[in-house]
Structure formats: structure tokens, C-alpha cells
C-alpha positions in Angstrom: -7.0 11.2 10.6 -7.8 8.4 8.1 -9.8 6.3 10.0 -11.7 9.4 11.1 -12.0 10.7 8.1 -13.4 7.9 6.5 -16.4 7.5 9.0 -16.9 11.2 8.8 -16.9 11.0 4.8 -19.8 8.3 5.1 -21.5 9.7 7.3 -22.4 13.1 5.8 -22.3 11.6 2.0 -23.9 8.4 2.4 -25.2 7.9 -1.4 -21.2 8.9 -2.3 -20.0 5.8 -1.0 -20.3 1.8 -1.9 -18.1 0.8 0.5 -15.6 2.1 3.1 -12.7 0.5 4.7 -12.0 2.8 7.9 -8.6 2.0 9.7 -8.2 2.6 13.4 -10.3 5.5 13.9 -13.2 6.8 15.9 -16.5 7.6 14.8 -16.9 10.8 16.4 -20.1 12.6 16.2 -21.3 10.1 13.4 -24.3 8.0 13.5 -25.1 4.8 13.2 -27.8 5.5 11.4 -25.9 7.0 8.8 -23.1 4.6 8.5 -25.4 1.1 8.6 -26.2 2.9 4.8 -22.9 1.4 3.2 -21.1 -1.9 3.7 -17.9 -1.3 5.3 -15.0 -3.2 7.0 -13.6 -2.0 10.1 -9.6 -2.6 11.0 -8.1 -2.1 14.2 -4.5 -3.0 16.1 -4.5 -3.8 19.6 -0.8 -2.6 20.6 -1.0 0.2 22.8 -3.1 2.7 24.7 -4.6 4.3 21.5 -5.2 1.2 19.5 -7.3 0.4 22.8 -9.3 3.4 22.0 -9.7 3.1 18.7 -10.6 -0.8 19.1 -13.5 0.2 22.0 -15.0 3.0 19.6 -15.3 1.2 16.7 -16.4 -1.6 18.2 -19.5 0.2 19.7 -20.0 1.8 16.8 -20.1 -1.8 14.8 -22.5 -2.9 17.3 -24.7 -0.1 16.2 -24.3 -0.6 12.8 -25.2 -4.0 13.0 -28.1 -3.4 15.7 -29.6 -1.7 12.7 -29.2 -4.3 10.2 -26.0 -2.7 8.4 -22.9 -4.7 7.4 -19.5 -4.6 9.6 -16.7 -7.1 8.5 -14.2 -6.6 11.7 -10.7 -7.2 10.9 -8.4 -7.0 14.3 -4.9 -7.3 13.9 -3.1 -8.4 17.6 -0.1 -6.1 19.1 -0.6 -4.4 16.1 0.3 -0.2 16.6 -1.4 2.3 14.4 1.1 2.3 11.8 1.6 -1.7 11.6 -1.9 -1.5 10.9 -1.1 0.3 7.6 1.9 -1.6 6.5 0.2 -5.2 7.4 -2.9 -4.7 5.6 -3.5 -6.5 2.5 -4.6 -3.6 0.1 -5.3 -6.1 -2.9 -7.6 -8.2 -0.5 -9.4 -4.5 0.6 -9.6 -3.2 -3.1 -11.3 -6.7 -3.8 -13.9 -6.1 -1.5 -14.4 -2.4 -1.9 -14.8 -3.4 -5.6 -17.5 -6.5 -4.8 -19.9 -3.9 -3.9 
């Protein structure tokens, strides 16, 4: 629950946070409104039947951010499952960018 996590995190502790980097995970019961607050950078496979899910959530939920003038950098990685997602990711490229806010 990573990816869930993370948006939930943001979402109730909004002046916690810089950044966020949530990975294939849906925003459930979190707000826009909330998370257009903090810069983050969305990443999501497209592999299977859950990946779909988790790529139609947050991509709503980017389009909301962004409808309310917050910052969404989408990342999609193709035929990519939930765990290739992990292992493919470049975590000195995220920490970078986490860090540049």
C-alpha cells in the first residue's frame, strides 16, 4: 500500500511534505485539493488488470491536481506490472527531484 499510502500521507499532512513520489496507487478518499499543495510525480505500469486501475485513478486524480494549478510529472512505464515498477525505477533520478524541491 505504498502508492496509497503516499497520497493518503499528503493529503492529511500537506505542510509535512515537499514532494511525494507515489507509485501505482490510488487516491482513495483524498482530495485534490489537498494534494495540488505539494509537487509530486506520479508512476504507473500498464501490464495487467490492476496496473489499469491504478493508471485510470491516478490519472484522474492528476487531472485534478493540475485543473487546480498543482504540479503532476507522470511517469508511465509500458507492460510494466506493479512490482517491475519498483525494480525499473530510477531511485537516484527520484531522490534528485524529491531533493530539488
Amino acid at each position: 500500500m505504498g502508492g496509497h499510502g503516499t497520497f493518503r500521507m499528503v493529503n492529511n499532512y500537506t505542510t509535512y511534505f515537499r514532494a511525494a513520489v507515489p507509485m501505482s496507487g490510488c487516491p482513495y478518499g483524498d482530495t485534490a485539493d489537498n494534494l495540488s499543495k505539494v509537487p509530486m510525480r506520479f508512476i504507473v505500469g500498464t501490464a495487467s488488470d490492476e496496473m489499469a486501475n491504478y493508471y485510470g485513478c491516478m490519472s484522474d486524480m492528476r487531472d485534478q491536481i493540475r485543473a487546480r494549478g498543482g504540479s503532476v510529472d507522470w511517469v508511465t512505464m509500458n507492460n510494466a506490472s506493479h512490482a517491475e515498477v519498483q525494480w525499473n525505477t530510477n531511485y537516484n533520478e527520484i531522490f534528485n527531484w524529491l531533493l530539488s524541491h
